[in-house]
N, C-alpha and C positions, 0 to 999 in steps of 0.2 A: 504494500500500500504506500501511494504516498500522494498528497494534495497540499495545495497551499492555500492560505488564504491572507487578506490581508490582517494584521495584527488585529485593528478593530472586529473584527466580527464572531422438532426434529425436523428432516433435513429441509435445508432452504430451498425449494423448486421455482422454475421459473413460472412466475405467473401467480406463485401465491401472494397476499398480504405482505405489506412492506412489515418490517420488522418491528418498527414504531411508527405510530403517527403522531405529530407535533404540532402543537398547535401554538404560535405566538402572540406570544404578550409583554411588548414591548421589544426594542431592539439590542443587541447586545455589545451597540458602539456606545449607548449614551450612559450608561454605570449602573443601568437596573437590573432587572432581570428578566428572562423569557421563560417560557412558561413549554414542558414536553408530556407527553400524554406516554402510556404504553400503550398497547392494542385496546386494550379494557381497563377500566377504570378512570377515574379521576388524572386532572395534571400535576405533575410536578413545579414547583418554583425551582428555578435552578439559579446558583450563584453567582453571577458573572465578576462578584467584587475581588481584589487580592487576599482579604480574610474568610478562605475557604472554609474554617471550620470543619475539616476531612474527619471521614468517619478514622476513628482507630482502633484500636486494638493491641493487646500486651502483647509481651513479648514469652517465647517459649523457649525453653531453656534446650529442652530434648533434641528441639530441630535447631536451634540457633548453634548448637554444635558439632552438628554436620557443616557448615560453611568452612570452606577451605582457610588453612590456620592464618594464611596472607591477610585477606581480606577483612578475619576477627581484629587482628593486629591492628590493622588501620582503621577499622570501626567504622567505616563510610561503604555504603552500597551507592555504587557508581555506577547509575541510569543512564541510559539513552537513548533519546525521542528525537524525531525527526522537527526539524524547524518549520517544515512545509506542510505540519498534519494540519485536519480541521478540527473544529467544534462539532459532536462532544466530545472527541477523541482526546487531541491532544490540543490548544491551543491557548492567547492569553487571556488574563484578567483584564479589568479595566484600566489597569495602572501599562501596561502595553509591557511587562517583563516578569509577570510572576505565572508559572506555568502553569495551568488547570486543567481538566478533564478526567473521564476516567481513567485515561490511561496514566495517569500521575495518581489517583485515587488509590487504583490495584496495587501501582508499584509502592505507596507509600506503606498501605498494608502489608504486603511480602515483608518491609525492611522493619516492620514494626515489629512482626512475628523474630526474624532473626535478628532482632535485639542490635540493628544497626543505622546508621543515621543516613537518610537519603538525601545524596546528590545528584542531582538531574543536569541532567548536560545537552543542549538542542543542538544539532548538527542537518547538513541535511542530507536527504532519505539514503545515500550514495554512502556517507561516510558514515552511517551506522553502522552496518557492515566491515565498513575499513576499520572502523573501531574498536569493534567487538575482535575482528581478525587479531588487533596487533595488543589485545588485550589492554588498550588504554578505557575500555567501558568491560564491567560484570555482565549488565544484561540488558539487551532492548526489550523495553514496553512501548511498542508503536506503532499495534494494529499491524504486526509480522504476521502472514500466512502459514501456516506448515506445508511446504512443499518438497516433494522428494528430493531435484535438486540442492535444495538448502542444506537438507537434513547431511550432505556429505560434510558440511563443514560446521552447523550451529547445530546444540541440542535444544529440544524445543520442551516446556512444561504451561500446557493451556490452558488456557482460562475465558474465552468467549466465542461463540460461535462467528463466523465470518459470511457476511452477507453481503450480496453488491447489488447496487440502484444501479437504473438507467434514469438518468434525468434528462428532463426534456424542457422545454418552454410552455408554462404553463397554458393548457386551450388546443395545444398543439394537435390533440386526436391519436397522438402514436402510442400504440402499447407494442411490448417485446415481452411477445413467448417462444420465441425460441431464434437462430441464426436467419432466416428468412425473415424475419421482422429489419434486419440491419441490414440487408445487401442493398449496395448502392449507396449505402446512407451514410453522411459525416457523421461521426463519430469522433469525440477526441477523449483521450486516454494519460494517464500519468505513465512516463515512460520508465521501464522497470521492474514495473510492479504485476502482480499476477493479474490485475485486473487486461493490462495488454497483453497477456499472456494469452486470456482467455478469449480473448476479441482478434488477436491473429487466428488462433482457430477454429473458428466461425467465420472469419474471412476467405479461411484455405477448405472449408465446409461449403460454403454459399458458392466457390469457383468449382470445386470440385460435384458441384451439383446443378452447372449450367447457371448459377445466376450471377449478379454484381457481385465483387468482394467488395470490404468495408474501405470509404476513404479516412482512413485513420487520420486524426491531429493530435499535435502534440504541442502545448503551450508552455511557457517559462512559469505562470503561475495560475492559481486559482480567479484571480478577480480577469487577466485574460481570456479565461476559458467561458467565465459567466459572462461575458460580454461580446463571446461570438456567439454564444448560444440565444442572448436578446437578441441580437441583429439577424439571425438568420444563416450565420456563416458556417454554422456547423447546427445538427440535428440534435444530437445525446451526448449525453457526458456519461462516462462508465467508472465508478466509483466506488468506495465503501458507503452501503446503504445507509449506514446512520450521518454519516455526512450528508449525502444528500436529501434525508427525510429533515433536517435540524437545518440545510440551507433553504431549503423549500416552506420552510414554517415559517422562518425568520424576515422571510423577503417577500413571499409571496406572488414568486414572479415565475419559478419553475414548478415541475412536478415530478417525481419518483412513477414510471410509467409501467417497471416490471424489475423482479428481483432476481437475485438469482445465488447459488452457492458459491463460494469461493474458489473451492474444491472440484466444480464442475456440475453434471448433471446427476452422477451417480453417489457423489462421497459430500457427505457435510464438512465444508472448509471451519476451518480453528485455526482459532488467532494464539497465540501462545508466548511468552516469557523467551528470551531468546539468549545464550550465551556461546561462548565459544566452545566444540568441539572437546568431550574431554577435559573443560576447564575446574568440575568437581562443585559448579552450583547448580548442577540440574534437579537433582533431588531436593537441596532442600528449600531451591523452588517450590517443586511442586508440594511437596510436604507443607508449604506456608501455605500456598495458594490453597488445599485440603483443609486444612486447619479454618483459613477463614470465610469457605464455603460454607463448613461445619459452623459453624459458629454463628455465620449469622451477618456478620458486617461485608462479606462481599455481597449479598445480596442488596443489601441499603446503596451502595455504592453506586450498584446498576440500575436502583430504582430514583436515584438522586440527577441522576442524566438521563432518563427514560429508556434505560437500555434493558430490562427485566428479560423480555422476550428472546435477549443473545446469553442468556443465562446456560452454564454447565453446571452439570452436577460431580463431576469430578475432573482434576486436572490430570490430566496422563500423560505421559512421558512419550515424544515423540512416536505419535501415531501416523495413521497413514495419511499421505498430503495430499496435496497434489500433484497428478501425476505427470512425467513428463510428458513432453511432446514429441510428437512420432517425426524425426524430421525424413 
């Protein structure tokens, strides 16, 4: 995954119910806050200020010493999120430099359980990876997919289901259930990330089945891409669905048109905790991220950003991803 935006702002199939729907109250440049629904029930107020107020939770002794003896030493769990994610995911406060979402929510949880103090580090989407490679970051929280490729070099311990929007312009009439929805059609896409993964094939699907392949775009950032999409210059934008159901509340101008899995049509994609190969924090990741499933405050978290619906019941240890592509 990865998206920008400007500072100011069971299995998933294509075709079902977006994953949340959000409903806005108030914008989240002017210091108040908006307002996210889950599929049922009442909305959420969500905090858009720097005094987040994060759910927490103790620390546990059992698993906080499974962490590799380095990382106890230095006492600091050393995060990294992408500079370019969106809201709810990863993005800022109203102060334009204090980081929030859930994905800062999860990871403060995790560092709470292993009794260590979080430092967050924004990079972007490219250098998380180069980070986590050369061991200068523990672990990415930032809406990382589990995919086979990956799994050769990071271990993964999960924690949310992975869902992706098609957005469109709001009135537009287009729904996508399945690669024939998109032949012919712009499209633009974050480059990288599994969501153009999954939109090359469907492109190489749509030719290899007599019609248009997709005209792929690829923009420098998020307030770009929404601005060829008001004008007409491009069709859909292919994202993480909670981004685009939380930009589509907030603005009023797009719409989430069809969803779809991460992982593809057969496998439920997961988002997962992400560390270096080997580096001896995968367990007691998941072990934390268990614990405060268990417990009760990862659920508050998800329901504090309207994310309830990409809820897991258990974090597991490098499961099956997504699969490669057949070149």
């Amino acid at each position: 995954m990865s998206l920008s935006i400007p500072r100011h702002t069971a299995a998933a199939a294509l075709g079902l119910a977006s994953a949340l729907v959000l409903a806005a109250c108030g914008n989240p440049s002017d210091g108040g806050t908006t307002e996210v629904a889950a599929t049922k029930g009442a909305g959420t107020k969500i905090n858009l200020s720097p005094q987040q107020h994060r759910v927490t939770t103790g620390k546990v002794d059992s698993i906080a010493a499974e962490v590799p003896e380095r990382i106890r030493e230095r006492g600091t769990l050393e995060l990294v999120q992408s500079s370019g994610s969106a809201a709810p995911l990863t993005f800022y406060a109203t102060d334009d430099k204090t980081v929030i979402g859930v994905e800062s929510d999860i990871a403060y949880l995790v560092a709470d359980v292993l009794g260590l103090e979080p430092h967050i580090n924004t990079v972007s989407w490219e250098n998380v990876f180069v980070g986590l490679d050369s061991a200068k970051y523990d672990v990415g929280f930032s809406n990382i997919t589990v995919t086979e490729e990956r799994k050769e070099k990071y271990d993964f311990a999960t924690y949310r289901e992975d869902n992706l929007g098609f957005e469109a312009k709001k009135g537009s009439g287009l729904k996508v259930t399945g690669p024939e929805n998109v032949a012919g059609r712009t499209v633009a896409v974050q480059s990288g990330t599994n969501q153009e993964k999954l939109l090359i094939e469907w492109s190489k699907e749509n030719e290899k089945a007599g019609r248009e392949p997709v005209d792929i775009k690829y923009y420098q950032n998020d307030s770009d891409t929404y601005l060829a999409l008001r004008s007409g210059r491009i069709d859909l934008y292919l994202g993480p669905n909670p981004t685009a159901a939380y930009h589509a509340a907030t603005t009023g101008e797009t719409e989430v048109v069809g969803t779809y899995s991460g992982a593809g049509a057969t496998l439920q994609g997961l988002i997962a905790a992400t560390t270096k190969k080997d580096s001896g924090l995968v367990e007691p990741l998941a072990d934390a991220l268990n614990h405060v499933i268990g417990n009760g405050t990862y659920a508050k978290v998800l329901e504090r950003w309207g994310l309830t619906d990409e809820a897991v019941t258990k974090s597991e240890i490098n499961p099956p991803g997504l699969p490669r592509t057949d070149e």
